[in-house]
N, C-alpha and C positions, 0 to 999 in steps of 0.2 A: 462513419468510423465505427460505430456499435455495431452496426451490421457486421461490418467487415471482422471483425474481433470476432463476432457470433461465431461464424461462419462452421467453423470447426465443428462445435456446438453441434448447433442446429442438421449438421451431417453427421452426427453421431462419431465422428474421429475423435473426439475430447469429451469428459466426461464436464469438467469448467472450465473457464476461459483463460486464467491464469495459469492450466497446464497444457493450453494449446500452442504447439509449435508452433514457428512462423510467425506471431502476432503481436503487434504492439501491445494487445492486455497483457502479456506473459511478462514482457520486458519494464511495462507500467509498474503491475500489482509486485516483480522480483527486484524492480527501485526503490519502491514503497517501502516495502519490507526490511528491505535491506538500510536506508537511511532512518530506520529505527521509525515508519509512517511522517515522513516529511512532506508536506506539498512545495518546498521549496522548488523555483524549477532549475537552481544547481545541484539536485540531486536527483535529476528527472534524467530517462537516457539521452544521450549527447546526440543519437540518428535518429531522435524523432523531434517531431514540433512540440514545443512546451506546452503544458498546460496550466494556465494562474487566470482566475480570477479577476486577478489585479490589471494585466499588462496586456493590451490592447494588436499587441502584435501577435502574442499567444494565444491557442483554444482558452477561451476564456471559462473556464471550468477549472475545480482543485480536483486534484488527483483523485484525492479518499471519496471526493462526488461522481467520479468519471467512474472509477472504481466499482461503487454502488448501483447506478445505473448500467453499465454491464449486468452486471450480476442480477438487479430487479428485471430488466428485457430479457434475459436469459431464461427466466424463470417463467417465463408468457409464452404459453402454447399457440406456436403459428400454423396456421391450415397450409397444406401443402409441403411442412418440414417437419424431418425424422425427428429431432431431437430438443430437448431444453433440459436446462439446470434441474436437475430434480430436487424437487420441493425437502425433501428433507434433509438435506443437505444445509449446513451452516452457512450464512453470510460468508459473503467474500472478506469479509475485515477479520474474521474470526477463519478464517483458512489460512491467512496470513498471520495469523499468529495476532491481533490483538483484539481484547473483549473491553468490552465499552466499559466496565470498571479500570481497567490500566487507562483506558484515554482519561475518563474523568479524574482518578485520582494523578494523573501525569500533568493535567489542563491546571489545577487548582495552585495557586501562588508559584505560578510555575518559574519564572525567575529565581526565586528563593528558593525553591526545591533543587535545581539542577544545575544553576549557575550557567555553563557555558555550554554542556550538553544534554540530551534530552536521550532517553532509549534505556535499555535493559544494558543491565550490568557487563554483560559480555559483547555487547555492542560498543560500550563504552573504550571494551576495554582492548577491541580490536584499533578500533580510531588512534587510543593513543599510542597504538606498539605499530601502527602506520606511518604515523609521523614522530614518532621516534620521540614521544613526551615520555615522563615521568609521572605525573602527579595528576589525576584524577577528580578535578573538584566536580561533585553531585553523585559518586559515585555510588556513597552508602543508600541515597535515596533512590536512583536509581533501581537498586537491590530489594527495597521494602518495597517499593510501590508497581516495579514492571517485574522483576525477578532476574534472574542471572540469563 
């Protein structure tokens, strides 16, 4: 499955894996991002096989790992191919918009922080004009800790 995500890559068509057409990393890393970095796998795309950790039926791997290991093989110069991740180039997690201070500071008493949802302000605040809520509990922290 990494191979095949490369692929793009490594033929020099993509400069990273999460902006190569056609590939489940595109569709992985633009789930990730978008469910505010969930590994749930209801919020993983619905035309691929899940991936958890947890569940026995599913690639047994979390997203944010599946994630990173694209990104570390990408970055591995293979003999006989045009292309890889250029090293200077930021983490996948950090392409996708989050830096390891929003994960740690989002991780810490995180119940009490967020209540019922986790993500940046404006993620919040699409969720609830989706389904048609009002009232926003964890939003302010949201705001201080991920940003809008």
């Amino acid at each position: 499955m990494v191979y095949v995500d490369l692929n793009p890559v490594r033929a020099q068509m993509a400069e990273t894996p999460e902006t190569s057409e056609f590939t489940s990393i595109k569709k992985r890393s633009e789930s990730f991002k978008t469910s505010n970095h969930s590994n749930s796998v209801k919020d993983q795309p619905e035309d691929l096989l899940p991936l958890s950790k947890y569940c026995k039926t599913h690639i047994q791997i979390s997203t944010k790992s599946y994630l990173e290991l694209v990104d570390w093989s990408g970055r591995q110069l293979v003999e006989g191919k045009r292309g890889s991740i250029k090293s200077e180039l930021p983490d996948i997690l950090s392409r996708i918009d989050l830096t390891e201070e929003q994960f740690l500071n989002a991780s810490i008493n995180i119940n009490k922080s967020f209540a019922n949802l986790i993500g940046k302000a404006s993620s919040i605040d699409q969720h609830f004009s989706k389904f048609g809520l009002k009232r926003a509990c964890g939003w302010v922290k949201a705001l201080q800790v991920l940003g809008l």
